[in-house]
N, C-alpha and C positions, 0 to 999 in steps of 0.2 A: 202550880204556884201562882198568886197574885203578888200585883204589885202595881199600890195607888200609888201615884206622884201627882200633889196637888197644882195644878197649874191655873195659877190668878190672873187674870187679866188678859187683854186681845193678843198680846203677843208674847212667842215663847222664847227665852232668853236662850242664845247662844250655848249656855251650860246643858241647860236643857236640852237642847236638839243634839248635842254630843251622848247626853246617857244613853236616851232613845236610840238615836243609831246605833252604840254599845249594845244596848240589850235587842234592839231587831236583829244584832248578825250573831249573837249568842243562841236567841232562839231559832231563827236559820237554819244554826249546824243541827239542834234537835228535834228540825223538823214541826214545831210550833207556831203559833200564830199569834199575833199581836194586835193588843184593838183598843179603841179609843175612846174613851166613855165622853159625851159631851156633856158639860157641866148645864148646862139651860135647858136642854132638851131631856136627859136625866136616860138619852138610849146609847146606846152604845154601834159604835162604825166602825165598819175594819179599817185600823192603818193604814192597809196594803192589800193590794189583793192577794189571792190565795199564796199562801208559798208552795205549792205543789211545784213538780217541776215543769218547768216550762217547754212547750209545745216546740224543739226546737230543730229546725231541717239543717239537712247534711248529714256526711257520714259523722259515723261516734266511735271513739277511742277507749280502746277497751286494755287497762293496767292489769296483770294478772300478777302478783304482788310476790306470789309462790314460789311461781317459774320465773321471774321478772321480763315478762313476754310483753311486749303491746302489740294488738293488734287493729289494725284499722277497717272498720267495715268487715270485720274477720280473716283478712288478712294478713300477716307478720308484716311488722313493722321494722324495719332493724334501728333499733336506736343503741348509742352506746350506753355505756352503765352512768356516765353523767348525764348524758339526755333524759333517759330513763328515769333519773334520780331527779333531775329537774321539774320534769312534767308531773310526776307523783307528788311529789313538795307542793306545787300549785295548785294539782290538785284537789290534794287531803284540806289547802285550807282557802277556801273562793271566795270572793271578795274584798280578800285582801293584798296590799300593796306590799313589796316588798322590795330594797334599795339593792341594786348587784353587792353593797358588802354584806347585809344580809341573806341573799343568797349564797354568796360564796363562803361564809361562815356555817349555813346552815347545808348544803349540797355538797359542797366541795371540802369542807371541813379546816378550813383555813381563810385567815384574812388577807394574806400577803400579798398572792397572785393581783393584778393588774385585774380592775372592774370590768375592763373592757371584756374580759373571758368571758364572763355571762354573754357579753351581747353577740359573742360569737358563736357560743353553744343555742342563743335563743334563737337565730338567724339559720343556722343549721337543722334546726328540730321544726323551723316555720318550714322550710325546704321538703324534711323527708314528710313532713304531715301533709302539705300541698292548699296552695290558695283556700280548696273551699272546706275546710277547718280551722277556723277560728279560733285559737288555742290561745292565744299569750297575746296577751295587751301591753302596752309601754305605755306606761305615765309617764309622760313628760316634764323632766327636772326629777322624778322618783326613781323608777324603778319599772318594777311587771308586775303582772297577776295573771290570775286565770282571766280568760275573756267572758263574761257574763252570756254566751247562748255558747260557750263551748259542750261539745257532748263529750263529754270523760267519764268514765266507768271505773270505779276501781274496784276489782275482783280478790277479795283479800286470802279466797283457799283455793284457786286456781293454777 
């Protein structure tokens, strides 16, 4: 699929740089690529470099979705069925933010419970994963996400 968006002048407006990021993390999830044709020059430049995945050290976490097993570096992981559920959520969707009521609506299946649960389930699941997994990011004033060099695997007939 294409898709022109005429853009005039030396600078791109605010709205503009909202679609683009829209549509870079759309194409993302399907593994596609986004590029930039330049109006004066009449060639075309990659946005971004490659989206392949990224070259990224440490152990990797491996979701086996089946058995709902994580393993770490292939070894069991013990997490409970909310850690578990946590981690997968984050996951299935990367780079993006998410506020602890929407996690707890979306993991936990309720709003009621006290926000701070999240930060106790994330702080718990930083523990059993261990400093050099990089898993769960805090935006501060938001929320979490995945951490952008996490290695997570999700294994979906395992």
């Amino acid at each position: 699929m294409t898709l022109a968006i005429p853009l005039t002048g030396d600078t791109v407006s605010p709205q503009a740089h909202k679609l683009l990021s829209a549509v870079r993390e759309l194409v993302e999830l399907s593994r596609g690529t986004v590029t930039v044709e330049a109006a004066a020059t009449g060639g075309v430049e990659p946005a971004e470099p490659s989206l392949t995945e990224p070259e990224a050290a440490g152990p990797e976490v491996r979701l086996l979705t089946g058995s709902r097993q994580a393993l770490l570096d292939g070894e069991a992981l013990p997490l409970t069925r909310l850690e578990f559920d946590l981690l997968l959520y984050l996951a299935e969707r990367p780079r993006r933010v998410f506020s602890r009521a929407q996690l707890l609506a979306a993991v936990w299946g309720y709003e009621r419970a006290g926000e701070r649960t999240v930060d106790v389930h994330v702080r718990r699941l930083r523990l059993k994963l261990g400093a050099s997994v990089p898993a769960i990011t805090t935006v501060y004033g938001v929320g979490y996400r995945l951490a952008d060099d996490a290695r997570v695997a999700i294994m979906p007939h395992h």
